[in-house]
C-alpha positions in Angstrom: 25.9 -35.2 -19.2 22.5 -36.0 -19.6 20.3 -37.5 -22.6 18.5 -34.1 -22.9 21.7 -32.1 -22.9 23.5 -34.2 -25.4 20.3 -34.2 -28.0 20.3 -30.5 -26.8 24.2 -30.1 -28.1 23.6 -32.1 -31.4 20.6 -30.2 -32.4 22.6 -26.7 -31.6 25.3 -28.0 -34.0 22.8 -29.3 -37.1 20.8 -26.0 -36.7 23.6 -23.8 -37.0 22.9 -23.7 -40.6 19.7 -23.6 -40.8 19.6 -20.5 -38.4 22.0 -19.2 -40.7 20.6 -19.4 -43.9 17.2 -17.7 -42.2 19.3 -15.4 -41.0 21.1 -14.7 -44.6 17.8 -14.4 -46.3 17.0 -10.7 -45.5 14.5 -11.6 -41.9 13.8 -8.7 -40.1 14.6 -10.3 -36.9 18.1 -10.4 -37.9 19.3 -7.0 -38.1 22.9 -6.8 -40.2 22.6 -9.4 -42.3 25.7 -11.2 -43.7 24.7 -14.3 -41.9 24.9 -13.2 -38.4 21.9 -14.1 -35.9 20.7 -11.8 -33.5 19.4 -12.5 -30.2 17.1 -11.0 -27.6 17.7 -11.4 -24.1 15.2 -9.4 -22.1 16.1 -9.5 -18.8 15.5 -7.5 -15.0 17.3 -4.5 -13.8 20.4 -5.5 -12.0 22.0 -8.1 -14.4 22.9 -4.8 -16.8 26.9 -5.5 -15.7 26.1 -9.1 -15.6 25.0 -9.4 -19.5 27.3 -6.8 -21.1 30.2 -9.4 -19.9 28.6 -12.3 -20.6 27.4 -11.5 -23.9 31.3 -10.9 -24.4 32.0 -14.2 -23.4 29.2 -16.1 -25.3 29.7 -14.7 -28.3 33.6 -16.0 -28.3 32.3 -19.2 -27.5 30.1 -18.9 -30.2 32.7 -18.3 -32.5 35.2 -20.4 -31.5 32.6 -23.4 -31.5 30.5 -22.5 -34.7 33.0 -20.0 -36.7 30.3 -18.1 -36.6 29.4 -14.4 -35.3 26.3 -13.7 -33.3 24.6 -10.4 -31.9 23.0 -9.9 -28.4 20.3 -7.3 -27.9 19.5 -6.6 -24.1 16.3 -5.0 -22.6 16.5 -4.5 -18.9 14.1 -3.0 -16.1 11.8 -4.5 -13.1 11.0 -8.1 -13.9 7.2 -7.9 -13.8 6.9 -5.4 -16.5 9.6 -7.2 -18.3 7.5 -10.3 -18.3 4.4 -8.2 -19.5 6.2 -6.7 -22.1 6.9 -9.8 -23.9 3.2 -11.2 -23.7 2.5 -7.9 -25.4 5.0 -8.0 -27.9 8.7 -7.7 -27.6 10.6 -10.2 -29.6 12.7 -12.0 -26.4 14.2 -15.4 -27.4 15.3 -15.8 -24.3 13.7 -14.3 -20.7 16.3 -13.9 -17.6 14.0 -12.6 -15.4 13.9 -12.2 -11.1 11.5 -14.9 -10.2 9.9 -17.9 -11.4 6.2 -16.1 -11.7 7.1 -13.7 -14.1 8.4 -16.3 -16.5 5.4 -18.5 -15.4 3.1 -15.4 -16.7 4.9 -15.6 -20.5 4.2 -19.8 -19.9 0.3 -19.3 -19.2 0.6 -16.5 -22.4 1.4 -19.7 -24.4 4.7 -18.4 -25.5 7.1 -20.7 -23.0 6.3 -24.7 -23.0 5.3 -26.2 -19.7 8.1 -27.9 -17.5 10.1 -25.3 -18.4 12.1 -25.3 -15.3 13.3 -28.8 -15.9 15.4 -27.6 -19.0 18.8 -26.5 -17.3 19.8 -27.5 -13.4 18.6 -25.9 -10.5 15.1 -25.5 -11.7 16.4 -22.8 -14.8 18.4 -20.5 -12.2 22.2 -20.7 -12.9 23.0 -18.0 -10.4 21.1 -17.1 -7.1 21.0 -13.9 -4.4 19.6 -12.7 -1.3 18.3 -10.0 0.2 20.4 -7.5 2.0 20.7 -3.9 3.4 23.2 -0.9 2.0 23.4 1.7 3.8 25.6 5.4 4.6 28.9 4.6 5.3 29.8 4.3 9.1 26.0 3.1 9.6 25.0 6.3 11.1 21.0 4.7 12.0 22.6 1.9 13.6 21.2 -0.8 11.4 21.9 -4.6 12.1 18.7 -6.3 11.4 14.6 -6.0 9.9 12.9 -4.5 13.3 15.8 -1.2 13.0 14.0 -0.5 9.8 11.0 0.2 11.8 12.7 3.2 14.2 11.5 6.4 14.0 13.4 8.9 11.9 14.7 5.2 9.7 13.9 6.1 5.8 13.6 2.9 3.9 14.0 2.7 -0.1 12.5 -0.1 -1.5 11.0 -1.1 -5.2 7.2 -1.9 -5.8 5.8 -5.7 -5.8 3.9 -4.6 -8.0 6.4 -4.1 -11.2 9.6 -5.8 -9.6 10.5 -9.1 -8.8 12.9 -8.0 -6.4 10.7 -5.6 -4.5 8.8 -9.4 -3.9 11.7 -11.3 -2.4 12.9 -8.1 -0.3 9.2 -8.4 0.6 9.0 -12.0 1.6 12.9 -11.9 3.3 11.0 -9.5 5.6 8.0 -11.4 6.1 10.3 -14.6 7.1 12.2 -12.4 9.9 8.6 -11.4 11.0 7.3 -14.8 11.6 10.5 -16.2 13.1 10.6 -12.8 16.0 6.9 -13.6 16.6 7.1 -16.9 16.6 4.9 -17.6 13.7 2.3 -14.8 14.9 1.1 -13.6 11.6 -1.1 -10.3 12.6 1.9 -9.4 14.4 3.8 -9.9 11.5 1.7 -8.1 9.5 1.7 -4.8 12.0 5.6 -5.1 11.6 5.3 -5.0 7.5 2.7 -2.0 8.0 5.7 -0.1 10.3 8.5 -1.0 7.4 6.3 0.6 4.9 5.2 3.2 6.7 9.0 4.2 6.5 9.2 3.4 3.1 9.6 7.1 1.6 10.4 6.1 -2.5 9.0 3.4 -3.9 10.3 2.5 -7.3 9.4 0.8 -10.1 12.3 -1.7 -10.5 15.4 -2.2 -8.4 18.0 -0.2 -10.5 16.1 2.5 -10.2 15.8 2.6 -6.6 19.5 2.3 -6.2 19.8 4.9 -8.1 17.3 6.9 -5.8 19.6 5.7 -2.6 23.1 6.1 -4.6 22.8 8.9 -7.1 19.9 10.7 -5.6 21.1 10.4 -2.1 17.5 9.9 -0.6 16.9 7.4 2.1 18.8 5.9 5.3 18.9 2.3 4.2 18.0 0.5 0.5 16.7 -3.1 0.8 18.8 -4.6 -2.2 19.6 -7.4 -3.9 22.9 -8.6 -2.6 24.7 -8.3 -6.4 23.3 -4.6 -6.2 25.0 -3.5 -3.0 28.3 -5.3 -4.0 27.8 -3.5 -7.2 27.3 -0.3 -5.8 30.2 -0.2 -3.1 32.7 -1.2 -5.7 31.4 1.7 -8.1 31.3 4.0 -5.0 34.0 3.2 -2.8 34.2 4.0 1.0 30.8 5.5 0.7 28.3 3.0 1.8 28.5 -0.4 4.2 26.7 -3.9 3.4 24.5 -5.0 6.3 23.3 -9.1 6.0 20.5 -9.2 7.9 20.0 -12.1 10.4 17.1 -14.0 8.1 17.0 -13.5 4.2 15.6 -15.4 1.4 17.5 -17.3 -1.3 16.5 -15.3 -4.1 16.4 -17.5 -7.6 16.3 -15.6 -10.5 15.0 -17.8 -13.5 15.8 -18.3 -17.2 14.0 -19.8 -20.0 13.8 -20.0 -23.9 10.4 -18.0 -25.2 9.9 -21.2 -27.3 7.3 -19.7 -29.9 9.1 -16.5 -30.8 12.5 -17.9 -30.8 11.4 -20.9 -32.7 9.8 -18.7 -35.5 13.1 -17.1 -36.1 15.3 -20.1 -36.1 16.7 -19.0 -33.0 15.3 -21.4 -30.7 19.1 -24.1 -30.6 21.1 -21.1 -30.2 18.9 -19.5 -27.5 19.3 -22.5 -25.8 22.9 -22.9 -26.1 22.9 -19.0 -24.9 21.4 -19.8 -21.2 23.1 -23.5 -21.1 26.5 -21.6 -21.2 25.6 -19.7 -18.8 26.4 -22.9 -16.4 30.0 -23.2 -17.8 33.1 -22.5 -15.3 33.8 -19.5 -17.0 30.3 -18.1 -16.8 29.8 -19.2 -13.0 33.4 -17.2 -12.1 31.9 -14.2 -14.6 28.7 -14.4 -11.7 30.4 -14.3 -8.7 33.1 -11.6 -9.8 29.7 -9.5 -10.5 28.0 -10.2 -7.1 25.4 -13.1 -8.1 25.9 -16.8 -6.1 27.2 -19.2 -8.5 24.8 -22.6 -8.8 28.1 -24.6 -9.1 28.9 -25.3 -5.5 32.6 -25.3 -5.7 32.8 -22.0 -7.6 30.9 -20.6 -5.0 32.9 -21.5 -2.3 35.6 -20.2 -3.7 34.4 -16.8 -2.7 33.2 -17.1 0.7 35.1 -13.8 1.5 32.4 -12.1 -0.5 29.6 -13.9 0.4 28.1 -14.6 3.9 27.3 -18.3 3.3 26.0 -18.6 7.2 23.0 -16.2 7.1 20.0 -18.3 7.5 18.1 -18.3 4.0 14.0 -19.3 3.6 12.8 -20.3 0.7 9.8 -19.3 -2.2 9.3 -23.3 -1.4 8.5 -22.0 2.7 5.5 -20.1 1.0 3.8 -22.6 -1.1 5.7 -21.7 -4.3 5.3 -18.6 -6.4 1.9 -19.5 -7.0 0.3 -19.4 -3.8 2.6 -16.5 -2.5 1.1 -14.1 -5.3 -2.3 -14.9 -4.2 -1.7 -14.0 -0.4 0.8 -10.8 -0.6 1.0 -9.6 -4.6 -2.5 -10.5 -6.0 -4.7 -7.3 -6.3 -6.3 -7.1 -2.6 -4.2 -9.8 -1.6 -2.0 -8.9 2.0 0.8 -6.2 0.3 -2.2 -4.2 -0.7 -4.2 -4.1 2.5 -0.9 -3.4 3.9 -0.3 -0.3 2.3 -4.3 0.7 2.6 -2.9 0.9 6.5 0.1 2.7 5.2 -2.1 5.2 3.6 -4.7 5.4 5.6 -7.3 3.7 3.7 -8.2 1.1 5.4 
């Protein structure tokens, strides 16, 4: 155990009562009085079956470390407007959001303190993903891989870079298989995104939502998901859809982080931090994996290889410069996913 974590642990214990007493004094922040704290996790779309068990399993470790009860509020929908709405106002104390950027965006807002990816392992992201296809069950379009989503008669579901995080990994895991078929040849590249998105025929605004278009809604051939997503959805549909792992994806690293400022105004800020450090605990990691997300702890992962392909060949947000630089080639406004879909529409 580190120096950080163990200051971190003694802190979380001598500002138990502190948060208490705030929280006993009538503050708006938290509802229900009688001493119990309230916290705000606002979070992206797919981690609603995530955070309704873990919330379970945090709040029993809360008691049975403090003797203490604590309340969990959840907001969920696509990470970029999730970000936005906390710059603008919603009371988060903690953020467990799909990317890096859009947690970097509540940094830059001054409400997040910089470095703060060095506060738990793996650069803030106790669980990871990747990028992978669902589709009708028997495959009836034949799909193995990224160029089959360019056929004729092939209708694609997919979210929006523009409001979701995920939409921007299913985005990049594309681009990746694109540059290794043409051998690095980005206009080709570029011609194969335009054809993907030409067969894009619902865009949503967050990734729950487009399952629900390809699930519920029944529209489309294939949905480009997270990989939790189409675990989640073939377990709540059974023997209705198949899960197709394309040859290249992208390790996708969802991020969390404390919103310092507003959690720290409340007397939240120990217990917020205890909130995403358990999240690294055995019985968290096993809670991840049974809902679809890639433990960080090596070991627990491996212990479910049957449900993850652990061979597929995964780039990196490091392969593109970082967050940073890949929002000001694809995702910034005229940046390349918007000249892209000025071809898609005709505009250009």
């Amino acid at each position: 155990m580190n120096k950080k974590r163990i200051i971190a642990i003694l802190a979380f214990s001598a500002a138990l009562a502190v948060a208490g007493a705030l929280a006993g004094c009538g503050r708006s922040d938290d509802a229900g009085g009688g001493g119990t704290m309230t916290l705000t996790n606002v979070s992206y779309d797919p981690t609603r079956e995530l955070y309704k068990e873990y919330n379970e399993l945090f709040q029993q470790h809360y008691r049975e470390t403090t003797g203490k009860d604590i309340r969990i509020i959840q907001s969920h929908g696509g990470s970029g407007s999730q970000a936005r709405s906390v710059i603008e106002g919603s009371k988060a104390d903690v953020v467990t959001l799909a990317l890096a950027h859009d947690v970097s965006l509540i940094e830059r807002a001054g409400l997040i303190h910089e470095g703060w990816q060095g506060d738990f392992a793996n650069d803030s992201a106790p669980y990871t993903s990747t990028i992978v296809f669902l589709v009708r069950k028997g495959n009836p379009k034949g799909i193995r891989d990224w160029d089959d989503l360019v056929k004729p008669g092939v209708s694609v579901i997919t979210p929006d870079p523009k409001s979701s995080g995920g939409a921007c990994w299913n985005f990049l895991a594309a681009w990746s298989w694109g540059l290794d078929h043409f051998g690095g040849n980005e206009i080709k590249t570029r011609a194969f995104m335009t054809d993907l998105y030409r067969n894009v025929t619902v865009m949503d605004s967050g990734a729950r939502g487009s399952t629900t278009t390809f699930v519920e809604n029944g529209q489309g051939d294939v949905l480009i998901a997270w990989e939790n997503e189409a675990l989640y959805s073939m377990r709540e549909y059974p023997d209705k859809f198949d899960l197709v792992v394309p040859s290249i994806s992208i390790l996708a690293q969802p991020s969390v982080a404390v919103v310092d400022r507003l959690a720290r105004r409340k007397g939240h800020e120990e217990a917020a931090h205890e909130y995403l450090a358990y999240l690294y605990s055995d019985e968290a990691q096993e809670l991840a994996a049974k809902n679809g997300f890639r433990p960080s702890n090596p070991d627990i992962l491996r212990r479910y290889a049957d449900r993850f392909d652990l061979k597929v060949k995964l780039t990196k947000i490091s392969d593109f410069g970082g967050w940073e630089a890949a929002y000001v080639k694809f995702f910034n406004d005229d940046a390349l996913f918007d000249k892209i879909m000025a071809d898609v529409n005709g505009d250009a």
